[in-house]
Structure formats: C-alpha cells, structure tokens
Steps between C-alpha positions, in 0.01 A plus 500: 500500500404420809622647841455233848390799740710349772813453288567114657590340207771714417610537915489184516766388220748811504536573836493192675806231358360204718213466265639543161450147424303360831178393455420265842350684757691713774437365910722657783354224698606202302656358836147387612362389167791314335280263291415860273851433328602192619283188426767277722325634765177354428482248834746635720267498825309256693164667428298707215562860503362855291695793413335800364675809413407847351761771382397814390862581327622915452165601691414841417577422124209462257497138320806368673547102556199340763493163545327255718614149570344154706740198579352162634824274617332240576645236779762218386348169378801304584766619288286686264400855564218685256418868494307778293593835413234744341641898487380752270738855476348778302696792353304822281271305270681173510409188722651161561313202683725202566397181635780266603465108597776359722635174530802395714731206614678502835817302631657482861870637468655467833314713732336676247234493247594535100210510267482572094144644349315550191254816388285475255363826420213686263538846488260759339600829353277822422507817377205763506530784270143562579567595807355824633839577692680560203480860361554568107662784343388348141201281442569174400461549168781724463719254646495143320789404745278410753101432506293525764398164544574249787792233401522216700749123514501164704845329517574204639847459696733226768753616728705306745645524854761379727459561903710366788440571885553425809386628884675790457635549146350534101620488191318474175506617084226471290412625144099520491513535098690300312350549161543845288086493470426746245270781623454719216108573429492426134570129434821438318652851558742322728690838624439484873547229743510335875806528614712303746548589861733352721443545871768389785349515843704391848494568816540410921383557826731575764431510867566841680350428881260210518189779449683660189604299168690713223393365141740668217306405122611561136293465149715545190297551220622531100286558213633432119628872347452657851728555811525281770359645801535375906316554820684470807285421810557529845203417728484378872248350655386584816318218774405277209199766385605805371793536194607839389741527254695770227588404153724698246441441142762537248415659151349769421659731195903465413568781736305341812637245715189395659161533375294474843504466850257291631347453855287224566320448866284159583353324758305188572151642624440116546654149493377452189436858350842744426468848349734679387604907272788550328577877391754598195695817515545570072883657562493520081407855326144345457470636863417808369152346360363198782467492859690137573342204415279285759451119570280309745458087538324292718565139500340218649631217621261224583672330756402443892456802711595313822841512370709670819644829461832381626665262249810306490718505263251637267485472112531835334500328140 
C-alpha cells in the first residue's frame, strides 16, 4: 500500500463536494481573465493584453492543487478576436499542462458587442509514483495495485463559447470541453474521462459618485456527476485604479452553505500594468488542515499610456 504523506488525494475528494467531478482549474479572479473559460472572449478589447495568475490552493497543506496560468487576448482583427491559454495545476503526484487555441467571431447587437468562439485544446496528464514525496508503508512489490512508475496521456479536446457585452453590462456561457476525452493511462481501459463544465458568467457596473463605480459579478460553474457551485461578487472600484472586492463561494460538503469567502484587492500600478491578490477563507471542515488559499495576477494591457485618467463613459467590458 501506499500512504500520500500529506493525505491530498483523499482531502481533496471526501471533504470538498465542489470537486467530486471538476477537473478545470479553480480562479477567484476569473473577472479579469475571462478568456480562461470563455473563448468568446478572445477579441473583446481594442489592444493585446497578458494575464498571469498563480494560486497556491489550501496553503499550509502538503500536495494540495498549484497551478499557474498565462492568457494572451490578443486585439480584435475586425470582427475576429484570437487568444491563447496555457495553465498547468498540480495536485500530490499528478500534473496537468493544457494549451488552448482561441478563435472567435464578433457581431454588433444594438449597443453592444455579441461574439461566439472556438477552443481547441491539447491537454497532458501525468502521474509520478516515483516521486520522492510519497511515503510507502509496503514496497511496491507487495502491492501490484499500483507500481512505481510514472504514467503519463495527451488528449486532444474543442469547447465553445457565447459572450455578449456592452459599456456597462456582460453576459456569456461557454463549455471549454466538449468531447468525453478519455484520460485513463493504459490505452483502451476507457474508465476515466474529461468531463463537461458549464460556466455562466454576468455582470455590471453601476455608478455610485462619479469617483466610485459598484461592479456586482457572478460565475456559475457545473461539472458532470458533481454539484453546481456559484460565486457571488461584489467589487467597487475606486478613481478608475484600485478594485477591491469579496466573493462567497457556494459548495463545500452537504452540510456547508458556502465553501469560501474570498477577498480580492487590485490596483493599476500603471496605465498599462494592473496587479492584483485575492485571499480564500476555506469555511469547510478542511479548515482544520490549510491556511486559505492565495492568488496573484498581473496583466498587461498593451495599449497607450497617454490614455487620461478621467474617462467618459468608460468601457468596463
């Protein structure tokens, strides 16, 4: 047998309901990198931009999900908008690298923009049994179950997106994999799977005073055989620089109503350059093991710094 020193695997499935079935990776900060689950967003500003963002998820916790992901939206060629997702999420001995290719189509609906996009996605899968972190109560050759040996898949997937916005208003769906890829190490085992996520995203920005702008946000997200989970936002943005924001995630175990509270604090050090942390509050009995989880992004936009600071009627979306 073997025993995962840091008990993850196990934490990770029982306690936690919102990832029985999930596989795509976790982002309290999808409101400034929609393109990483919506590829109608691919195009949706007048110049390039890059999103990077690390979370360190349940910190504290041995082996718990890491991942790392880089956007490039790059600026609309007409009515055609192309991006590029790359994100890889580690969790124990298992890794995932995912490299997505974005194409989408945009029409003028009244005063508004409405766009439909394509991903087209390879995804690699590995699993190190080698790896020094694990600690065995049996050798390996006591246990034919499992062999310590490094298994590893490519799969090859397309997912689709629908996005609408406006000055002050979005609202999108998307399902990034469309196809039931098998994943399973051993060719023709066909036991495990992708499996298909459904994400619903809206929100608006409201003017308070003509220095503050309130900015309410929801992603909806439902995985096949697991529950669907929500995260209500309310941010405000202060001056036109600096956003700071709470979220409360739903999920968590049947007895929990929400499985976090998240606070997430960002300002634009630049005209071009915005930074910005997001920290989750675990409210789920895996409290008891982790310290929160932590996320930072910077993003990049590559338009003109001259830009004023005062705007008119400016475009939030």
């Amino acid at each position: 047998m073997i025993r995962i020193n840091f008990l993850v695997a196990f934490l990770y499935l029982l306690i936690s309901n919102t990832v029985l079935a999930q596989q795509d990776v976790l982002s309290t900060q999808f409101m400034f990198n929609k393109l990483a689950v919506n590829p109608a967003f691919a195009g949706n500003s007048e110049a390039a931009s890059i999103t990077a963002i690390v979370r360190d998820q349940w910190t504290g916790l041995n082996g718990a999900p890491k991942s790392q992901a880089l956007s490039v939206n790059f600026p609309k060629l007409g009515k055609v908008g192309i991006g590029i997702n790359i994100n890889r999420q580690t969790v124990g001995v298992s890794e995932k690298l995912t490299f997505d290719g974005i194409y989408a189509y945009r029409f003028k609906v009244n005063n508004g923009i409405l766009s439909m996009g394509m991903s087209f996605s390879g995804r690699y899968f590995k699993q190190d049994f080698s790896d020094p972190k694990l600690v065995l109560i049996h050798p390996y050759n006591e246990d034919s179950a499992i062999e310590g040996a490094l298994y590893s898949t490519k799969v090859f997937n397309v997912g689709f997106g629908i996005y609408y916005s406006n000055n002050r208003f979005y609202l999108g769906a998307s399902v990034p994999r469309l196809i039931r890829a098998d994943i399973d190490y051993k060719p023709g085992t066909k036991k495990s799977y992708e499996v298909r996520h459904v994400y619903f995203m809206t929100g608006g920005a409201m003017d308070i005073t003509n220095k503050i702008v309130i900015m309410p946000q929801l992603l909806g997200r439902w995985a096949e055989n697991s529950p669907y989970n929500l995260d209500l936002n309310l941010g405000f943005l202060f001056y036109d620089r600096f956003y700071i924001a709470s979220t409360l995630r739903t999920g968590g175990t049947s007895e929990d109503w929400f499985e976090s509270a998240d606070f997430i604090m960002g300002f634009h050090l630049t005209r071009n350059i915005f930074f910005a942390t997001s920290y989750d509050v675990t409210m789920t009995p895996l409290r008891k093991y982790e310290n929160g989880s932590l996320e930072l992004l910077l993003q990049y936009n590559f338009g003109k710094s001259v830009k004023p600071i005062e705007i008119i009627n400016p475009r939030f979306f």
